[in-house]
C-alpha positions as CSV (number, residue, x, y, z in Angstrom):
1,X,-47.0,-35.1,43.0
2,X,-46.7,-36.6,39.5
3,X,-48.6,-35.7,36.3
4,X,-49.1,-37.7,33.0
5,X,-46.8,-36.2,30.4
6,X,-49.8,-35.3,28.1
7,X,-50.8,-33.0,30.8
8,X,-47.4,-31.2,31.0
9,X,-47.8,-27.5,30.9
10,X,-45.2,-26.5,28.3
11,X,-45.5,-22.6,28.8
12,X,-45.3,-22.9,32.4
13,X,-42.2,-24.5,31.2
14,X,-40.7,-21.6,29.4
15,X,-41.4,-19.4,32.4
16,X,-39.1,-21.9,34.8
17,X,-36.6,-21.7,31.9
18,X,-36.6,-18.0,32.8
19,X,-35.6,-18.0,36.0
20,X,-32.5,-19.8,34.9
21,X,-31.2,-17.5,32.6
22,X,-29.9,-14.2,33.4
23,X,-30.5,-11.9,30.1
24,X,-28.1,-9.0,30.3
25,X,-25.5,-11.3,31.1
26,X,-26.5,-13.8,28.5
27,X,-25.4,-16.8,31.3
28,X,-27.5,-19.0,32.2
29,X,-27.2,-21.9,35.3
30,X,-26.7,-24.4,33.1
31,X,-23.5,-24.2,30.9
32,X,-25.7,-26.3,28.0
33,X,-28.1,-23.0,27.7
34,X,-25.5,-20.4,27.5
35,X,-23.3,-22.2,24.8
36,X,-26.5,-22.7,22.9
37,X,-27.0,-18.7,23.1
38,X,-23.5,-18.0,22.4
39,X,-22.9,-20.0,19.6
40,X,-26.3,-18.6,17.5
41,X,-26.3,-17.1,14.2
42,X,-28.7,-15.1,12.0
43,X,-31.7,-16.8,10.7
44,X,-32.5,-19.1,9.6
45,X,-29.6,-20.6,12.0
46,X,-32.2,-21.4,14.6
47,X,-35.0,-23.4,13.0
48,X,-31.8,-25.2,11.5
49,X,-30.8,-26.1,14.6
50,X,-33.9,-27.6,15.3
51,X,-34.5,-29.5,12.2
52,X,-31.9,-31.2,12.9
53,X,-32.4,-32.3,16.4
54,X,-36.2,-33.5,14.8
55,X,-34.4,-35.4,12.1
56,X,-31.8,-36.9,14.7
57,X,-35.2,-37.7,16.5
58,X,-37.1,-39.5,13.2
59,X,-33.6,-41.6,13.1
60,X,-33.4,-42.9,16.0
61,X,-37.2,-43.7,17.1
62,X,-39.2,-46.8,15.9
63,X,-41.9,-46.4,14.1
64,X,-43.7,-46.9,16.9
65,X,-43.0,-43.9,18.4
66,X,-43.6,-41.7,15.7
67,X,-39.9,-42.1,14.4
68,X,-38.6,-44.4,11.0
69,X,-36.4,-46.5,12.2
70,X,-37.7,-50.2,11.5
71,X,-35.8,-53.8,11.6
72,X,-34.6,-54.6,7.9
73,X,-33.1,-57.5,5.9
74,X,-32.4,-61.1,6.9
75,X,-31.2,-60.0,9.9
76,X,-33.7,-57.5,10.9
77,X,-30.9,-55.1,11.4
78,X,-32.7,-51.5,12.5
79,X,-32.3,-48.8,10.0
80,X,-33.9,-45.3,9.7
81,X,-35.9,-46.0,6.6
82,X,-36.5,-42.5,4.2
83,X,-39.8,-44.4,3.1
84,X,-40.9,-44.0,6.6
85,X,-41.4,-40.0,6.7
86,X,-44.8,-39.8,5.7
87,X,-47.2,-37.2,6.9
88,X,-49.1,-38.6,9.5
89,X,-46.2,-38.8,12.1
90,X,-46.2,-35.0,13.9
91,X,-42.4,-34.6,14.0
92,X,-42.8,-34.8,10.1
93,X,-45.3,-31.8,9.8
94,X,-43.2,-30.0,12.2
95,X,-40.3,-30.8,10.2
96,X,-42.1,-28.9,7.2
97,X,-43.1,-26.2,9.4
98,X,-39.8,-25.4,10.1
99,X,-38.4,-26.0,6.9
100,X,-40.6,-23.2,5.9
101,X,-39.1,-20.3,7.4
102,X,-37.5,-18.3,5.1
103,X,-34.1,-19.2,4.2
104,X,-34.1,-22.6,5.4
105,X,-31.3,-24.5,3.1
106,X,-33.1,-27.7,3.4
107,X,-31.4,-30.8,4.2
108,X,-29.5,-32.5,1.2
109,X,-26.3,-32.5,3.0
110,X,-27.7,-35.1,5.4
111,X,-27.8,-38.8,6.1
112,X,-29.8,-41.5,8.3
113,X,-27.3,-43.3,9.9
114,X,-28.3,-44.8,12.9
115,X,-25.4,-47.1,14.8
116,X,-24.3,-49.9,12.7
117,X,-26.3,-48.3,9.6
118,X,-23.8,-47.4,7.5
119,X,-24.0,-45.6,4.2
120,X,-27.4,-44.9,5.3
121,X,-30.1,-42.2,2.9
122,X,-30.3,-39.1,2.2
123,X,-34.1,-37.8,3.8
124,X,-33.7,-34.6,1.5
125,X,-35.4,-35.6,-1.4
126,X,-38.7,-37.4,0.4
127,X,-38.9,-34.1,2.3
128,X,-38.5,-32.3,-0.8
129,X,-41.4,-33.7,-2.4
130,X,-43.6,-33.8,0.7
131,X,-42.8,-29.9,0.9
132,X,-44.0,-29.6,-2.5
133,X,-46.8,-31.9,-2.0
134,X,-47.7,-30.1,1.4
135,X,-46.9,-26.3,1.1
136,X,-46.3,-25.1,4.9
137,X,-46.2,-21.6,6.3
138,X,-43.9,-21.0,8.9
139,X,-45.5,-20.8,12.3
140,X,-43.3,-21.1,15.5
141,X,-46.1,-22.1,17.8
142,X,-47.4,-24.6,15.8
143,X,-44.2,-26.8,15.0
144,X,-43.9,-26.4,19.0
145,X,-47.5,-27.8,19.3
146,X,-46.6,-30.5,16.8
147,X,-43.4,-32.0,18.5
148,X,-45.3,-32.3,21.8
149,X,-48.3,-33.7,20.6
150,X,-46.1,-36.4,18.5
151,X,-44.5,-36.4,22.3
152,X,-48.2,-37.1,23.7
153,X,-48.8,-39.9,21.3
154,X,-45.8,-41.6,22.1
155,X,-45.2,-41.4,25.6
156,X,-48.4,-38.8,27.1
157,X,-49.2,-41.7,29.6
158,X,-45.7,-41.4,31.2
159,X,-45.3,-40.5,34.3
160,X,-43.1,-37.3,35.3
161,X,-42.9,-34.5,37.6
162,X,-44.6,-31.2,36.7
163,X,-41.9,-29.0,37.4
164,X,-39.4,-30.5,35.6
165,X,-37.8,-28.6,32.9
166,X,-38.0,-29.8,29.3
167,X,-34.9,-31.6,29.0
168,X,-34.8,-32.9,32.4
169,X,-37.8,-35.6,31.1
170,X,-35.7,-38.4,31.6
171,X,-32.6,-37.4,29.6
172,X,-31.5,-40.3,27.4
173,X,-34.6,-41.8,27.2
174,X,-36.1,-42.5,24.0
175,X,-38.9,-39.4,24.9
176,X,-36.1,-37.2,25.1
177,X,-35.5,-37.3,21.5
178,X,-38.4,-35.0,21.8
179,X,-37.5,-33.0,24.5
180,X,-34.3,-32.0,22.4
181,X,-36.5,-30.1,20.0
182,X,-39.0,-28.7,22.5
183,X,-36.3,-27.2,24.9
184,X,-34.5,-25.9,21.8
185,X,-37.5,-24.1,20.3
186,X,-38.4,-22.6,23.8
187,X,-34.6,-21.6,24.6
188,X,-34.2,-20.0,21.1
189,X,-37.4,-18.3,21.0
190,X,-36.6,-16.7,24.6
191,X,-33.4,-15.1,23.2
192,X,-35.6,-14.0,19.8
193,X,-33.0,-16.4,17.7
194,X,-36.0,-17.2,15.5
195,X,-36.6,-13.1,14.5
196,X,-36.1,-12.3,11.2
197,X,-34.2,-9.0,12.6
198,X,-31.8,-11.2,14.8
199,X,-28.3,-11.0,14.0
200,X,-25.0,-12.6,15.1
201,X,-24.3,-9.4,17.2
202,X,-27.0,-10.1,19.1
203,X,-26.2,-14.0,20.1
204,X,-22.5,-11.8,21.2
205,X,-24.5,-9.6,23.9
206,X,-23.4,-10.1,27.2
207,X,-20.6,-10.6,29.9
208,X,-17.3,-11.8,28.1
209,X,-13.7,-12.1,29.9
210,X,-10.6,-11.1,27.7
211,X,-7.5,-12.5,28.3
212,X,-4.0,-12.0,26.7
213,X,-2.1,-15.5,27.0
214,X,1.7,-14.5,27.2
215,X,2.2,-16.7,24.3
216,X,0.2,-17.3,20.8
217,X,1.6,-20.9,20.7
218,X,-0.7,-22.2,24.0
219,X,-3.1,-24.0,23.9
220,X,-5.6,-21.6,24.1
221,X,-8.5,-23.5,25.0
222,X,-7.3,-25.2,27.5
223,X,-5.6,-22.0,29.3
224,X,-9.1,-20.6,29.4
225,X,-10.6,-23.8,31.2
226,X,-7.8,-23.4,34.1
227,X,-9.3,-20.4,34.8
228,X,-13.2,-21.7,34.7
229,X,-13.9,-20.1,31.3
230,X,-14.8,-21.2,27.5
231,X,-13.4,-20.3,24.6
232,X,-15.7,-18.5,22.1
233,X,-13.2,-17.5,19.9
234,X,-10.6,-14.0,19.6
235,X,-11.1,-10.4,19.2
236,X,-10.2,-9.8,15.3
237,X,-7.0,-7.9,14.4
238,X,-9.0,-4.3,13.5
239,X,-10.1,-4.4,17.3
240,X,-7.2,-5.0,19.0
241,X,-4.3,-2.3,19.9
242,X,-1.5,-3.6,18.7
243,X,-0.1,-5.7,15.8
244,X,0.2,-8.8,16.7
245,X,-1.8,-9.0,20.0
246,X,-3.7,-12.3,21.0
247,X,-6.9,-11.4,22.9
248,X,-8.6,-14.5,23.8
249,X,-12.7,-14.2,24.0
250,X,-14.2,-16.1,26.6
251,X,-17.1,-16.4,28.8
252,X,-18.1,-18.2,31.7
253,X,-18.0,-22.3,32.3
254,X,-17.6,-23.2,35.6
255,X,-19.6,-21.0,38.6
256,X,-17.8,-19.3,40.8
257,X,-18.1,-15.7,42.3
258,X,-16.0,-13.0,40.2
259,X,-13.3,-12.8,43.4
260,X,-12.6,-16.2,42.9
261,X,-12.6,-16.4,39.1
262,X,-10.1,-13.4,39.3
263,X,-8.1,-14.5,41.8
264,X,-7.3,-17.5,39.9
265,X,-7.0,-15.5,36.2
266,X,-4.2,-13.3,38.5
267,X,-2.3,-16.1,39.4
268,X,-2.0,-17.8,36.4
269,X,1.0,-17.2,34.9
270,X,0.3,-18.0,31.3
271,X,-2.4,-15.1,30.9
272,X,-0.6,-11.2,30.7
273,X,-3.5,-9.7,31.0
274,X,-7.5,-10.0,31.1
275,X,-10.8,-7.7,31.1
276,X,-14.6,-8.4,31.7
277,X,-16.4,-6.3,29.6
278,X,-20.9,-6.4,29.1
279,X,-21.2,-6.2,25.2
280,X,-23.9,-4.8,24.4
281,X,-25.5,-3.9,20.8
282,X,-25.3,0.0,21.1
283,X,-21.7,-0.2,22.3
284,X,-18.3,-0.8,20.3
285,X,-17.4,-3.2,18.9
286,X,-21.4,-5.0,18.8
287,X,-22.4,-1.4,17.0
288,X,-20.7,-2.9,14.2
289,X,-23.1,-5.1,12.1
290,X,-20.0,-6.6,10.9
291,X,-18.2,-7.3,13.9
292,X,-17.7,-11.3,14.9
293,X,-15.1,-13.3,16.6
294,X,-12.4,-15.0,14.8
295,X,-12.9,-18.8,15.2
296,X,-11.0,-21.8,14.3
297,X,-7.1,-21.5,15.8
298,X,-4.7,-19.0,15.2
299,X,-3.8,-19.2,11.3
300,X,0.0,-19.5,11.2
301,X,1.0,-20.4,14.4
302,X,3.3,-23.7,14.8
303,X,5.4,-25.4,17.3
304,X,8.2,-23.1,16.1
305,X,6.6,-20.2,14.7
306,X,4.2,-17.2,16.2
307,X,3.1,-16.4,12.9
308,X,1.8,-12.9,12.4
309,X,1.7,-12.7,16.2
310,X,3.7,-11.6,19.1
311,X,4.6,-13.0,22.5
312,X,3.1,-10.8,25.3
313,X,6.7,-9.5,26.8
314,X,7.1,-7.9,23.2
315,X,4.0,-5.3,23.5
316,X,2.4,-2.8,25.4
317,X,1.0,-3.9,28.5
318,X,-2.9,-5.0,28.4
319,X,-5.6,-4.0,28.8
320,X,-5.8,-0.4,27.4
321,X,-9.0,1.4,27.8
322,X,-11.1,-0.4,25.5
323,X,-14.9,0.3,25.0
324,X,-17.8,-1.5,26.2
């Protein structure tokens, strides 16, 4: 049975999204979701996140289709054109909505830049004004509301199956510019990203595998794919057991049962040693409101150096007991 898109129910929706996502563990059936989760920060990261998918969105859509892009010069060349974010397009006003939660940097480090529009404007000052012009107060259900029924206008006589998820709606379509933001909105608010009280130890709840590579200088990312996993990033120094100790942070990529994930981990000879551990806020080291994961590389290592770190064969063995 098919349904017009206009008549999609988007909090039936949410509640399919559910049963995709297993909370405790923070994984979820699609590798997508979890990353998303994993990779949150503190407010106002999520409505951020979002603004951006909607400006990606008003780039790329004609005007048409509630969007600013529109053919221009001799050549009819199509631009996003600043000039064309005026109020009466929906994924405007839910632009200002978000833009309104507390915290929100704004966007003057941005450009329209569709392909082959190069040097393209900055939309921060028109939004400025029309935030000036248009005070908003932030309401989560109502930029939701806003994006679908820009969606509706659009596209609402579309054709699509009622239990498809959000960003199943035909997936590099021009619709799914808005079915970026809607899954977005509904995945974030599921996890509570969009809480004022959320923190970065929250997004860092869940099921996490540890590994110790036997040598700083690998690769490190790619040592954790071989074994199914992602790389999130490494415990910092104050929370590992000895000086100079690499302990990769990684969690899941590639399903598989936990036999089979270990089974591989074990016979890889790269990794010394490895621990799943379930994080949660109440336990060490989530219990401190400080704690993160180092990201970006190793700082120091080089094709002839360790840096401030060891090779595995020169420490204790791993894991110790370590608290979760």
């Amino acid at each position: 049975m098919s349904i017009l898109l206009k008549d999609y129910d988007l909090d039936a929706a949410k509640e399919r999204m559910r049963s995709h996502i297993d909370f405790e563990r923070r994984l979820s059936t699609d590798f997508g979701w979890t990353q998303a989760i994993r990779e949150c920060k503190a407010p106002p990261w999520a409505a951020e996140m979002v603004s951006y998918s909607l400006l990606a969105a008003l780039e790329a859509l004609p005007v048409s289709e509630g969007g600013t892009a529109a053919p221009v010069g001799p050549n009819g060349a199509w631009e996003a054109v600043v000039e064309n974010l005026t109020l009466d397009l929906p994924l405007v006003q839910a632009l200002l909505m978000l833009s309104a939660y507390p915290g929100h940097p704004g966007f003057h480090g941005v450009k329209f830049e569709r392909p082959g529009q190069t040097n393209g404007p900055n939309p921060g000052p028109v939004i400025d004004a029309l935030r000036a012009a248009h005070p908003q107060t932030w309401d989560l259900a109502k930029a939701r509301d806003l994006i679908f029924d820009g969606m509706c206008r659009a596209f609402g006589d579309s054709t699509i199956d009622p239990d498809w998820l959000p960003d199943e709606i035909y997936p590099g379509s021009r619709i799914s510019n808005y079915t970026h933001g809607l899954h977005d909105i509904l995945l974030y608010d599921m996890f509570g990203a969009f809480d004022p009280r959320f923190t970065r130890q929250d997004a860092l709840c869940g099921e996490w595998w540890l590994l110790q590579p036997v040598s700083p200088r690998l690769v490190q990312w790619q040592l954790a794919s071989r074994v199914g996993l992602q790389l999130a990033g490494y415990l910092p120094p104050n929370y590992v057991d000895a000086e100079g100790r690499v302990v990769l942070v990684c969690y899941a990529r590639d399903r598989m049962s936990d036999a089979h994930r270990i089974q591989l981990i074990e016979n890889e000879r790269f990794i010394a040693g490895w621990q799943k551990v379930l994080w949660s806020k109440d336990c060490s080291p989530l219990a401190d409101p400080t704690f993160d994961l180092v990201t970006g590389g190793l700082k120091g290592v080089t094709e002839n150096s360790y840096g401030p770190y060891r090779h595995s064969a020169e420490l204790p063995p791993w894991p110790p007991s370590m608290a979760t």
